[in-house]
C-alpha angles and dihedrals in degrees: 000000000000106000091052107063080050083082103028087099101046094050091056096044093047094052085047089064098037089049085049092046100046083050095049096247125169097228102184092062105035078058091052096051082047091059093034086058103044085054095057082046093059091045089056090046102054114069080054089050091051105044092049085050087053090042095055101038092049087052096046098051095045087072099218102139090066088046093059097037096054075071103046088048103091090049086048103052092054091058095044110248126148110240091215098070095056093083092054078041104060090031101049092086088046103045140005093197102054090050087045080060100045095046088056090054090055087053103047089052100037107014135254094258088059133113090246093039085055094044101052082048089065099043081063102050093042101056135040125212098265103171088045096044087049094040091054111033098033092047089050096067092035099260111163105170108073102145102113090036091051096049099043087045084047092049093052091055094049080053097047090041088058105036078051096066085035099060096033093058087040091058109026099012121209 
């Protein structure tokens, strides 16, 4: 299987220049307006991109998320839910990254075949980065009015926070 997708590439490289020979197609330049165009692309990304970084990074170090949590420990305990999954939790809609982080901390302390190893794979699999995706793509193209996008994408991770816990306890318990 290996060796195969060795050559996946190539193949399709290779049929790309054969379909853009047989139709008369200057390659070359069709190639240059491709790159000219991702450029301005990222031009238009990046101050999205940087501002969402800043955001996150601001948000991390301040270390709000521990403050608020020292007070939503004794309730949690009760339930039953570990308090180290709450940052990956609350970050997962702003950043991928940082809960990628976070969920690797978590295995690296408790294990990924844990409860709350299982537990943090299924928060990530449950839930997308919404005010990152709508931060990116929609300020790509210029979009300002996100209300409705940003609730109902809101409202999906809180979903997809909840049916997380739900499934996890159902299947490994706690």
């Amino acid at each position: 299987m290996r060796e195969i997708s060795n050559y996946i590439v190539p193949t399709f490289v290779l049929f790309i220049l054969i379909y853009a020979v047989r139709r008369k197609t200057n390659i070359y330049d069709s190639f240059l307006v491709g790159a000219k165009d991702g450029i301005l692309t990222i031009f238009h990304i990046a101050p999205s991109v940087i501002a969402m970084v800043f955001a996150i990074n601001l948000f991390l170090n301040s270390h709000f998320l521990e403050f608020l949590f020292s007070f939503l420990n004794p309730l949690l305990n009760q339930v039953g839910v570990p308090i180290s999954i709450l940052p990956m939790a609350f970050i997962r809609p702003i950043s991928g990254t940082a809960t990628l982080a976070i969920m690797n901390n978590i295995f690296s302390i408790y294990g990924p075949d844990s409860f709350i190893g299982r537990l943090a794979s299924t928060l990530q699999g449950c839930t997308d980065t919404t005010i990152y995706v709508l931060a990116l793509y929609f300020g790509s193209i210029k979009v300002t009015k996100t209300k409705h996008a940003l609730s109902a994408g809101l409202f999906a991770d809180m979903v997809g926070i909840v049916m997380a816990f739900i499934i996890t306890f159902l299947f490994f318990g706690s």
